[in-house]
Every structure is written in structure tokens, then in C-alpha cells.
VOLOBA-38622 format. One line per 4 residues: number of its first residue (from 0); for each residue x, y, z of N, C-alpha, C. Coordinates in steps of 0.05 Angstrom, whole numbers, plus 32768, in hexadecimal, padded with zeros to 4 digits. Example, Ala and Ser with C-alpha at 12.3 -4.5 7.8 and 13.67 -1.06 7.14 Angstrom:
% residues 2
0	8108,7F8E,809C,80F6,7FA6,809C,8108,7FBE,809C | 8101,7FD3,808E,8111,7FEB,808F,8102,8001,809D
This chain:
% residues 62
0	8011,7FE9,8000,8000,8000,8000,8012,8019,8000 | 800F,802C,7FE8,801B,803E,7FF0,8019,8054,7FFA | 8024,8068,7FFD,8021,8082,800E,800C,808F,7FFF | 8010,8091,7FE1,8002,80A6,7FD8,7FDE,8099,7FDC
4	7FD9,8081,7FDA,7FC6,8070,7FE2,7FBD,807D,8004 | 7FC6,806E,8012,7FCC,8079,8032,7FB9,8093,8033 | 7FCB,80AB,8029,7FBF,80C7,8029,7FA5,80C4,801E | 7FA3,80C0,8002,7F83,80C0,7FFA,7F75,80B8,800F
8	7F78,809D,8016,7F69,8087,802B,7F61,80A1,803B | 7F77,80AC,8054,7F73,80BC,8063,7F61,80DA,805F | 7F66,80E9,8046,7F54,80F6,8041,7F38,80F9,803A | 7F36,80DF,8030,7F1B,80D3,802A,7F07,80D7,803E
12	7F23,80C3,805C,7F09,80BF,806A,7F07,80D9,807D | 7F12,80F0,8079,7F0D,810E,808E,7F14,8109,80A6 | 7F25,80F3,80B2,7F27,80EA,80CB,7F4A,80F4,80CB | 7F52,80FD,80E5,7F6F,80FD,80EC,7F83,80E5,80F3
16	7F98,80F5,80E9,7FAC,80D9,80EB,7F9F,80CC,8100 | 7FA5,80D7,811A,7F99,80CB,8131,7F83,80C2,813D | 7F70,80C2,8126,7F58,80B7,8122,7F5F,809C,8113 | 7F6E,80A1,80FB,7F74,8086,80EB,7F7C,8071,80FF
20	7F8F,807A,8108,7FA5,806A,8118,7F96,8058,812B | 7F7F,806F,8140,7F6D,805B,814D,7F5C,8046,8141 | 7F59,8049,8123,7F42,8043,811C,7F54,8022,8116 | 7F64,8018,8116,7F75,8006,810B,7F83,8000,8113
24	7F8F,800B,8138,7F97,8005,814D,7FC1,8003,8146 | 7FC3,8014,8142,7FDD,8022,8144,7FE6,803D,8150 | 8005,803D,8142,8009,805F,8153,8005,8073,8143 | 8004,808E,8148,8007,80A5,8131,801D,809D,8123
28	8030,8099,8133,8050,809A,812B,8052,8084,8111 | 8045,8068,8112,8038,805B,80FD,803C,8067,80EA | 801C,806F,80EA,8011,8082,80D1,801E,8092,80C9 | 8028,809F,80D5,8041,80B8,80C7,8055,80B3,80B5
32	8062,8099,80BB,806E,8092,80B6,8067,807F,8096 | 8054,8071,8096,804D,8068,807F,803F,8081,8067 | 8039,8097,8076,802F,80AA,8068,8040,80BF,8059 | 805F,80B8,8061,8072,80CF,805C,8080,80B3,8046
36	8079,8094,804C,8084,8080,803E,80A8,807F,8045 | 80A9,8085,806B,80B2,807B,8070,80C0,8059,8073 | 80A1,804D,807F,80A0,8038,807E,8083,8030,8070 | 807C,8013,8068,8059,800B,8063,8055,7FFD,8079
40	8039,7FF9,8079,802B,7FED,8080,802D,7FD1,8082 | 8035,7FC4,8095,802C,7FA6,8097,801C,7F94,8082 | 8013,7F87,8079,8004,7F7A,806E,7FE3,7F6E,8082 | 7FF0,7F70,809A,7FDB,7F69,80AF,7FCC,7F89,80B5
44	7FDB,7F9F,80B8,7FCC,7FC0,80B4,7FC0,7FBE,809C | 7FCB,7FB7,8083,7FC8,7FBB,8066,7FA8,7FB7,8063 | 7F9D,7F97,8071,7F86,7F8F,8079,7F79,7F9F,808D | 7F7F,7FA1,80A0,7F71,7FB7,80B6,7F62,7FD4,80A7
48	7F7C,7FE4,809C,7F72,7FF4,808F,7F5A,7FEE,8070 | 7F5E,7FD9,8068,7F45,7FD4,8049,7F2E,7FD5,805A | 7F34,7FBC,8075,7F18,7FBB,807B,7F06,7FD6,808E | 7F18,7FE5,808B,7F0A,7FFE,80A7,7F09,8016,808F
52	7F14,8012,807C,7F06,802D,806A,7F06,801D,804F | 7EFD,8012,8050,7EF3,8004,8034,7EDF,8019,802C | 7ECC,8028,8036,7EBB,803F,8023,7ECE,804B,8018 | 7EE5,8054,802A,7EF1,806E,801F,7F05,8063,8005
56	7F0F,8046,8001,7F1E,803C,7FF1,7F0D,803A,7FD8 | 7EF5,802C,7FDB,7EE3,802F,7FC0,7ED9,8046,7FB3 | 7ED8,8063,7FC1,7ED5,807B,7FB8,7EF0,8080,7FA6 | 7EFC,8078,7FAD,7F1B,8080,7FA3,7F20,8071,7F84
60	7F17,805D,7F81,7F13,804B,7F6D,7EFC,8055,7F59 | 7EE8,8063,7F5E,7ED0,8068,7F4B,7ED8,807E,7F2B
């Protein structure tokens, strides 16, 4: 998953990092970090995140 992915995801859904983060049970520091493409996402987050904003992923796709 990449960053520029990530960001959309996140803007989509109007929620703050620190909203994301709760929503998928990590740190900000996480998210920041996959969002600057520091590091990615897990493959086990990769899933966390499809299934907790899957609206905002299929908007993205239309």
C-alpha cells in the first residue's frame, strides 16, 4: 500500500491521523510514518485498514 494511497484513504475519510490510528489500533507515529513512506504498512494493518474504510477505498476507485 502506498503512501500516496494512504493519504487519499485518509482524506477521504475526514478523520485525523489520530483518529486513523485509533480506528486500526496503532500509533500516530505509525501512520506518519507510512504516510511520509517512511516505512508501509504490515500486510496484517494493510487488512485492518481495507476493512475499516473500505467506503472510503471504493470512492477512490469510481
Amino acid at each position: 500500500m502506498s503512501k500516496e494511497i494512504l493519504n487519499l484513504i485518509l482524506k477521504a475519510s475526514g478523520k485525523t491521523k489520530k483518529e486513523f490510528a485509533d480506528k486500526i489500533k496503532v500509533s500516530v507515529s505509525s501512520v506518519t510514518k507510512w504516510m511520509t513512506g517512511i516505512t508501509k504498512p504490515t500486510p496484517n494493518n494493510q487488512v485492518k485498514i481495507r476493512k475499516e474504510f473500505k467506503s472510503e477505498i471504493a470512492k477512490l476507485y469510481k
